[in-house]
SEGUKE-377538 format. One record per atom (N, C-alpha, C): x, y, z; atom name; residue in one letter. Coordinates in Angstrom, 1 decimal. Each point is the difference from the previous one (the first is absolute). Last residue first. Example, Ala and Ser with C-alpha at 12.3 -4.5 7.8 and 13.67 -1.06 7.14 Angstrom:
c1_c2_c3_atomo_residuo
12.8_-2.2_7.1_N_s;
0.9_1.1_0.0_CA_s;
-0.8_1.1_0.8_C_s;
0.3_-5.7_-0.1_N_a;
-0.9_1.2_0.0_CA_a;
0.9_1.2_0.0_C_a;
This chain:
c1_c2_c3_atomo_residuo
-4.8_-6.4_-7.2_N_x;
0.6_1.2_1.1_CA_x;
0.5_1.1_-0.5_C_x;
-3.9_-3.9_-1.9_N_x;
0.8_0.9_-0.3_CA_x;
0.8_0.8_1.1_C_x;
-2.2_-4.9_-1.0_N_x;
0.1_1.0_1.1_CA_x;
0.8_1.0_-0.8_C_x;
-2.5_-4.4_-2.4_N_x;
1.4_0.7_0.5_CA_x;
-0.2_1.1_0.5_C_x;
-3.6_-4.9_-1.2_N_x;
0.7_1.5_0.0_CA_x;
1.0_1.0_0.8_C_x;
-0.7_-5.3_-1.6_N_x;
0.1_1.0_1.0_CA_x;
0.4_1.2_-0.2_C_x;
0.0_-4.8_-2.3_N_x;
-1.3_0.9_-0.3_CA_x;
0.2_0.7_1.4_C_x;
4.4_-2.2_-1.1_N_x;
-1.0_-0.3_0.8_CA_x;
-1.2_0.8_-0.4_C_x;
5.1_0.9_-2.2_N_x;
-0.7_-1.3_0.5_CA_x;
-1.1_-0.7_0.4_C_x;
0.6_4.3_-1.4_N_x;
0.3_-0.5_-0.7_CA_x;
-0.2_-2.0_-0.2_C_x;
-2.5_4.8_3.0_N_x;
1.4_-0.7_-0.2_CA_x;
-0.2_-1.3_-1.3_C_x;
-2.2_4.9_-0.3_N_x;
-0.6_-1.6_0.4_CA_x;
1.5_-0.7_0.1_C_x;
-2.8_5.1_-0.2_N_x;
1.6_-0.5_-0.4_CA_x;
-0.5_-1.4_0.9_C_x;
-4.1_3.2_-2.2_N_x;
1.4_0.0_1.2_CA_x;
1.0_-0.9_-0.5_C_x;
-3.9_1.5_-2.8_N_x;
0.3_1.2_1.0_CA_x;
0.6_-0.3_0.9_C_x;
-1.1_-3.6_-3.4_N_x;
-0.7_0.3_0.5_CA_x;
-0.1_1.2_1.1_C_x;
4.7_-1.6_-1.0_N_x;
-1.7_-0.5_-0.5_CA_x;
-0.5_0.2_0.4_C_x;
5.3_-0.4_0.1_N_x;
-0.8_1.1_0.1_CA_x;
-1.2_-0.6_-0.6_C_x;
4.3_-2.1_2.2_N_x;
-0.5_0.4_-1.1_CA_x;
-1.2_1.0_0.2_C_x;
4.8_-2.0_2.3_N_x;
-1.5_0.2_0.5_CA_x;
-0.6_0.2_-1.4_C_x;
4.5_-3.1_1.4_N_x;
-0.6_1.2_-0.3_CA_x;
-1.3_0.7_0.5_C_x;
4.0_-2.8_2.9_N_x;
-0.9_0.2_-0.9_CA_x;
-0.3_1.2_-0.5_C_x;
4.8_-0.1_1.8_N_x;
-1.0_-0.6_0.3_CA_x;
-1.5_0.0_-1.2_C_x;
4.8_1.3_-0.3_N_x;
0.5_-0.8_1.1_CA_x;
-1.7_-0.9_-0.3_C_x;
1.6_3.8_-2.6_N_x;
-0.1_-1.5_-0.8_CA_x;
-0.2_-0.8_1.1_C_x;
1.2_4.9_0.6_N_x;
1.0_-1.0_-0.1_CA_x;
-0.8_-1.3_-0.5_C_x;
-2.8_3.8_0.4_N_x;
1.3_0.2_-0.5_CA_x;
1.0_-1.1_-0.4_C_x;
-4.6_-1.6_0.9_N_x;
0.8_0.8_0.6_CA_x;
1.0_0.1_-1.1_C_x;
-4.6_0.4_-1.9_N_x;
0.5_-0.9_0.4_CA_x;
1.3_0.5_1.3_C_x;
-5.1_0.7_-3.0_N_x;
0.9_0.7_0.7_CA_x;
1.0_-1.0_1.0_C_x;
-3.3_1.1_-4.7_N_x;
0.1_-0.7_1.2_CA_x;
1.0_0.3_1.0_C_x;
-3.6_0.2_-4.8_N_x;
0.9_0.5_1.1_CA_x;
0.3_-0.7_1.3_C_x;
-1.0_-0.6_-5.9_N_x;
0.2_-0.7_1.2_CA_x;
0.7_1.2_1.0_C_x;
-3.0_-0.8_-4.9_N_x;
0.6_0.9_0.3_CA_x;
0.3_-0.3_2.1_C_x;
-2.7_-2.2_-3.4_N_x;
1.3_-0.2_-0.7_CA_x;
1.1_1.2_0.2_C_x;
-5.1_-0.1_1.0_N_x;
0.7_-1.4_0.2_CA_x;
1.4_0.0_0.0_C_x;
-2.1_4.5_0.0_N_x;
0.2_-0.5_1.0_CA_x;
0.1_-1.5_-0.3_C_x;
1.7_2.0_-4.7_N_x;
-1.4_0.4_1.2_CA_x;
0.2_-1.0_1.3_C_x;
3.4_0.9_-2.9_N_x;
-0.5_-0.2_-1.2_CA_x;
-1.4_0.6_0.9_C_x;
4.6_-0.3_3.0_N_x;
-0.7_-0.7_-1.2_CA_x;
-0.9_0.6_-0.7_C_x;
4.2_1.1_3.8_N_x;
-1.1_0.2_-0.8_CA_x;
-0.4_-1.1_-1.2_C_x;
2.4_-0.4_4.8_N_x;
0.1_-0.3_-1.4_CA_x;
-1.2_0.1_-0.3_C_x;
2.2_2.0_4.5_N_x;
-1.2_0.0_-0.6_CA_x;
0.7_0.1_-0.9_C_x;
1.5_-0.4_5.1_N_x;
0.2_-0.3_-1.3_CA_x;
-1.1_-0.1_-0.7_C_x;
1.6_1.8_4.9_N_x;
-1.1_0.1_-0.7_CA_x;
0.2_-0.3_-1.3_C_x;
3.3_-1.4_4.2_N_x;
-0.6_1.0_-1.5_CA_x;
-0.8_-0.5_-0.2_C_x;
1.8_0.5_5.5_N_x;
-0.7_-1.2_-1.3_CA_x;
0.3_1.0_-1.3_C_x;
1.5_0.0_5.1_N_x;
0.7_0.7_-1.0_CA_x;
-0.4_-0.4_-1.3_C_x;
-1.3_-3.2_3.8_N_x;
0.4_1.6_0.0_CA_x;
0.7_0.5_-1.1_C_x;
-3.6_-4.3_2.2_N_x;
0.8_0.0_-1.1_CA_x;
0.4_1.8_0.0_C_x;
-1.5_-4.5_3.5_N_x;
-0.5_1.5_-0.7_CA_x;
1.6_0.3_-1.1_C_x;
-3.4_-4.5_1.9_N_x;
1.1_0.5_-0.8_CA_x;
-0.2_1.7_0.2_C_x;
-3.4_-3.9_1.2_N_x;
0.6_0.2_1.0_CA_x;
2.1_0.8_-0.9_C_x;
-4.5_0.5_-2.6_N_x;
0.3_-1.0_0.5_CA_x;
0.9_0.4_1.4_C_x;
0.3_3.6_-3.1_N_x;
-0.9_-0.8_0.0_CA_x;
0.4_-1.5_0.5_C_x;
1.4_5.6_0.3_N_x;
-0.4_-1.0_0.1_CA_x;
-0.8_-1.4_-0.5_C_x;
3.0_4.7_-1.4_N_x;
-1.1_-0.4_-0.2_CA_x;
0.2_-1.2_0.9_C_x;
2.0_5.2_-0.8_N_x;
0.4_-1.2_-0.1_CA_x;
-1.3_-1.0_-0.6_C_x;
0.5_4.9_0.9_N_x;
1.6_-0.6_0.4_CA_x;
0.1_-1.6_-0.3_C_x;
-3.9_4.4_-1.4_N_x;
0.2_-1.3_0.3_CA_x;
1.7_-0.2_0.0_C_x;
-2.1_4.0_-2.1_N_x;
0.4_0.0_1.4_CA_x;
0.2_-1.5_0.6_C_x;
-2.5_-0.7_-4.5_N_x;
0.2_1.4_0.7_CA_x;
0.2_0.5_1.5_C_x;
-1.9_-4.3_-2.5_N_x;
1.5_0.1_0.3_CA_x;
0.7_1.0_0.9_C_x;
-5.0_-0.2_-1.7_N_x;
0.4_-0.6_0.7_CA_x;
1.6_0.2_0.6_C_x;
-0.8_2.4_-3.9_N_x;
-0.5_0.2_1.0_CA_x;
-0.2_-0.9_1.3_C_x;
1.8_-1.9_-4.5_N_x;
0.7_0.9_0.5_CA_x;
-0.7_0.8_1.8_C_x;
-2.4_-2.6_-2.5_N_x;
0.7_-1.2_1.0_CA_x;
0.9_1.7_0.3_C_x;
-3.1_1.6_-3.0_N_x;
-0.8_-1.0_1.5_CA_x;
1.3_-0.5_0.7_C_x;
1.1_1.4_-4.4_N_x;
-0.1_0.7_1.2_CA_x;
-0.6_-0.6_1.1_C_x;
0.0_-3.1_-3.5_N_x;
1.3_0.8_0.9_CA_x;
0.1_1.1_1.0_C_x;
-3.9_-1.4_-1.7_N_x;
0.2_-1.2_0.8_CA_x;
1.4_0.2_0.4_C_x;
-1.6_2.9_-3.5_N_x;
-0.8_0.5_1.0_CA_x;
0.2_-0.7_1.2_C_x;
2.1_-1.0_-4.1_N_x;
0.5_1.2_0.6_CA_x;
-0.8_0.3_1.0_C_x;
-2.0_-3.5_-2.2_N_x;
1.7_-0.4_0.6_CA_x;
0.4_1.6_0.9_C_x;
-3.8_0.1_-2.4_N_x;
-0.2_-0.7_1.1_CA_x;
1.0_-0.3_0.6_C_x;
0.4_2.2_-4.3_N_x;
-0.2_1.2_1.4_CA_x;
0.1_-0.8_1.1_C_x;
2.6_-2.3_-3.8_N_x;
-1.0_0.7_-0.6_CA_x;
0.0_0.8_1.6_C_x;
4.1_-1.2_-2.2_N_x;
-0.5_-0.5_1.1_CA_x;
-1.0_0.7_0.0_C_x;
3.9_1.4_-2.9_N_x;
-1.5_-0.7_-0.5_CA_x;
-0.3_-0.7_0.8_C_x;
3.1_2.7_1.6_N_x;
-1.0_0.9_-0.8_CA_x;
-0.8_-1.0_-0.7_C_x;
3.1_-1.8_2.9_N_x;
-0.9_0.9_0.5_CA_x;
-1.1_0.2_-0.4_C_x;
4.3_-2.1_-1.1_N_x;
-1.2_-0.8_-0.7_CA_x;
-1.5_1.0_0.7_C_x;
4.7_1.1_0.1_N_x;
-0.8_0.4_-1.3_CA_x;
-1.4_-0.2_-0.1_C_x;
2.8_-1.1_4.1_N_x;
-0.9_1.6_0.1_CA_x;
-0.3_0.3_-1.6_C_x;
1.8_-4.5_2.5_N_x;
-0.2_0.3_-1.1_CA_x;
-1.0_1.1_-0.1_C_x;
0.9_-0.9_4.7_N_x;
1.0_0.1_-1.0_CA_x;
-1.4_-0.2_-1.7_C_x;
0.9_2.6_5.1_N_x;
-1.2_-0.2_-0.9_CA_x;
1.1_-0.6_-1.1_C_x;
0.1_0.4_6.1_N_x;
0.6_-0.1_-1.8_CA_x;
-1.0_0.1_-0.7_C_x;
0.2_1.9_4.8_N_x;
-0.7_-0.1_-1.1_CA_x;
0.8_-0.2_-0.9_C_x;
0.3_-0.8_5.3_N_x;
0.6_0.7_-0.8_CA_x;
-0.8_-0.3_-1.5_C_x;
-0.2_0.1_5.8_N_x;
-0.7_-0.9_-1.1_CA_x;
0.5_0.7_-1.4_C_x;
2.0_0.1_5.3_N_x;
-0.7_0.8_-1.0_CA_x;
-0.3_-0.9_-1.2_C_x;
């Protein structure tokens, strides 16, 4: 299961719309998802981590494992991109 942190939730409220609109986007993706693929890696029990910023530059989602074991993925452009390699990441 893919779990949703939100941390700095003050900085929310001054994150203009585009951000908020790019969060939800990733949120929905995630939705019902157990994990993620990318590369020859699968990754289970991921969070959904989202540092609010200011607008979508300075505002970072991503989704890592629980445990720290394996890569990140990030969020662009409407998908999740592994961290290491320009490869987009499989959502399970």
């Amino acid at each position: 299961m893919i779990t949703i942190k939100e941390y700095n939730f003050e900085d929310k409220k001054r994150a203009n719309q585009e951000a908020g609109e790019k969060v939800n986007e990733a949120i929905r993706l995630v939705d019902g998802k157990n994990g993620y693929k990318g590369g020859n890696e699968i990754t289970w029990n991921a969070e959904l981590k989202i540092y609010w910023g200011h607008n979508i530059y300075t505002t970072i989602v991503r989704l890592d494992d629980a445990r720290g074991y394996h890569d990140a993925a990030y969020f662009c452009n409407g998908t999740f991109w592994l961290y290491r390699y320009p490869v987009e990441v499989e959502l399970l």
